[in-house]
C-alpha positions in Angstrom: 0.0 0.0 0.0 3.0 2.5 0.6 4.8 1.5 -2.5 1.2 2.8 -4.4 0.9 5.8 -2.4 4.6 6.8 -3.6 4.0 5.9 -6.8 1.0 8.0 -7.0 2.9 11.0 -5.7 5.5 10.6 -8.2 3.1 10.5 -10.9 1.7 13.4 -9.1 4.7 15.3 -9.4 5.8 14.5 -12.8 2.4 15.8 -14.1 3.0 19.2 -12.2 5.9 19.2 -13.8 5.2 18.7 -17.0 1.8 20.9 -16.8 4.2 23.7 -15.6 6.8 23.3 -18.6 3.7 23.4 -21.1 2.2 26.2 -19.6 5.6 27.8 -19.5 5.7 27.1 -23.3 1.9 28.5 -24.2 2.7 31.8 -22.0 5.4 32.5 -24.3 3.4 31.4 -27.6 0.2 33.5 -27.1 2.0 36.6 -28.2 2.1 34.9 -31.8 -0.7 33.2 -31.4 -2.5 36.1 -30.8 -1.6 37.9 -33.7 -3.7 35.9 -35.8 -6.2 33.7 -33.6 -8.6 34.8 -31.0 -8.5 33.9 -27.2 -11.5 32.4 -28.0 -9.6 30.2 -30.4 -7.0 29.8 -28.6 -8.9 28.7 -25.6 -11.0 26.3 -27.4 -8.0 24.4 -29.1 -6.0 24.5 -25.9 -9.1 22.7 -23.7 -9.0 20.1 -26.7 -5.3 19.1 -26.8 -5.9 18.8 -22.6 -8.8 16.5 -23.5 -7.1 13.9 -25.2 -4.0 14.0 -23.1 -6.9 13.5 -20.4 -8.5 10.6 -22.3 -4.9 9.0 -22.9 -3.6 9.2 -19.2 -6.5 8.1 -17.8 -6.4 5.0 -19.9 -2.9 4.4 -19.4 -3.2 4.6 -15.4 -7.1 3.0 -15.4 -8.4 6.3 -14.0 -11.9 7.3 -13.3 -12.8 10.7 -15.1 -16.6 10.3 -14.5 -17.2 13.4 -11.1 -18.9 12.3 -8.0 -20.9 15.8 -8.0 -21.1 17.3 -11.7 -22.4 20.6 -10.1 -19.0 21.2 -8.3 -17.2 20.3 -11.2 -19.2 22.5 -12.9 -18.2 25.7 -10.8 -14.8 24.4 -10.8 -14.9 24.3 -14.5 -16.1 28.1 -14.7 -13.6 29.5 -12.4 -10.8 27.6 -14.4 -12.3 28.5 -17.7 -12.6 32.5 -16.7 -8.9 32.3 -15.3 -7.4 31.4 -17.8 -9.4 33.2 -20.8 -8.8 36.6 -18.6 -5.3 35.3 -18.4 -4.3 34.5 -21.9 -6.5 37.6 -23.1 -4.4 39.8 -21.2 -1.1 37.8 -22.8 -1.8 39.4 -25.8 -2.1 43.0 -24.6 0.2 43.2 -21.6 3.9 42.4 -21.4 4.0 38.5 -20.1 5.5 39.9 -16.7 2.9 42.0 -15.6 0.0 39.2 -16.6 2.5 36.4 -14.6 2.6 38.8 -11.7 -1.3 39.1 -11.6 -2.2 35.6 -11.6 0.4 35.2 -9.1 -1.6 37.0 -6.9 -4.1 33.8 -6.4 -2.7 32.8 -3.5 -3.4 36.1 -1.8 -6.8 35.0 -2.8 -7.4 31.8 -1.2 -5.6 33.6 2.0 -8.0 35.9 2.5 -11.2 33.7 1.2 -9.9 30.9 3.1 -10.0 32.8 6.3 -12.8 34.7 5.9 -15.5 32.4 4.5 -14.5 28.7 5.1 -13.0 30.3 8.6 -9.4 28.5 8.1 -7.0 29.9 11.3 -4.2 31.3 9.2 -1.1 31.9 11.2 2.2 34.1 10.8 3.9 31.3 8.6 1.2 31.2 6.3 0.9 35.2 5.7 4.9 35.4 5.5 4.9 32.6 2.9 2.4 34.5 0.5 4.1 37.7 1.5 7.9 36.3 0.8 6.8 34.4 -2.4 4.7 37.3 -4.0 8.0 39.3 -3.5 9.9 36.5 -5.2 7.5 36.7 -8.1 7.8 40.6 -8.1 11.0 40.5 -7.8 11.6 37.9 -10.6 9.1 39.5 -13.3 9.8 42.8 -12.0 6.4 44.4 -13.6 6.3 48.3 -15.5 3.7 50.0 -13.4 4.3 52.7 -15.7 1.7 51.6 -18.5 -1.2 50.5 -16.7 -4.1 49.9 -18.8 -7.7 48.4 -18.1 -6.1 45.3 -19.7 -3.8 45.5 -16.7 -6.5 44.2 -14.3 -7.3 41.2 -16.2 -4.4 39.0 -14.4 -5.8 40.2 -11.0 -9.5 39.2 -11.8 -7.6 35.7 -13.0 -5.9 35.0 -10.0 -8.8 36.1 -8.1 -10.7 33.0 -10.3 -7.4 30.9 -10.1 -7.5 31.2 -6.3 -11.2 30.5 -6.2 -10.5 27.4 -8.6 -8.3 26.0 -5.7 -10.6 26.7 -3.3 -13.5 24.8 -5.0 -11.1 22.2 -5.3 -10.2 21.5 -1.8 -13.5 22.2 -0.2 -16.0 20.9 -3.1 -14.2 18.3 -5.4 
């Protein structure tokens, strides 16, 4: 039973991984993607490709894809959906640091909804993580305040739905 539970967190961990290289990838492709597609397009195609990867791990690994509450998935689904079309949207407006630096901003989110609505305890560790590692991401993407547009928000409003989609995750899926 260990040896499966290991197993399952290295699988775990090598799809992170590779979800974070392909997003990685995309981030830097919407730019010319954009130039002659939609987001809309680009949305659409993207949810396919995830689809069949879906279908094709699942049988690999035997995997049940079938929800036990198609409701919560369904709000899950929305929150994901509106993060990421407000994200990549903004991708093809906004310099790639400022949008990265607004959907980093997610879990600032689930800090504050966490221990506001669902009454979480959150402690000094917890608000000194978000703290340090929104500095980090600052730091790292280093963002022009200089040129803020409307389109500027639009990574905010995603991380606000990105948070919320890890939320709904934990406390509903």
């Amino acid at each position: 039973m260990k040896e499966l539970k290991q197993n399952r967190l290295m699988l775990a961990g090598i799809l992170v991984f590779s979800a974070m290289t392909m997003i990685g990838l995309v981030d830097n492709l919407i730019k010319y993607i954009g130039e002659d597609g939609s987001v809309w397009q680009f949305h659409f195609s993207r949810s396919v490709i995830i689809c069949i990867v879906l279908l094709i791990v699942s049988r690999i690994y035997k995997l049940q894809l079938l929800p036990n509450n198609f409701f919560f998935v369904a709000i899950r689904s929305f929150f994901g959906a509106t993060a990421m079309i407000m994200y990549f949207g903004a991708l093809s407006v906004i310099p790639i640091a400022e949008a990265g630096a607004g959907l980093f901003t997610a879990p600032i989110f689930v800090l504050i909804i966490s221990s506001f609505y669902f009454k979480v305890k959150i402690g000094i560790w917890r608000i000194l993580a978000v703290v340090i590692g929104f500095s980090g991401v600052l730091l790292m993407l280093q963002p022009d305040t200089n040129d803020l547009s409307y389109f500027s928000f639009l990574p905010l409003f995603a991380g606000f739905f990105y948070g919320m989609l890890g939320l709904t995750t934990r406390y509903l899926c």
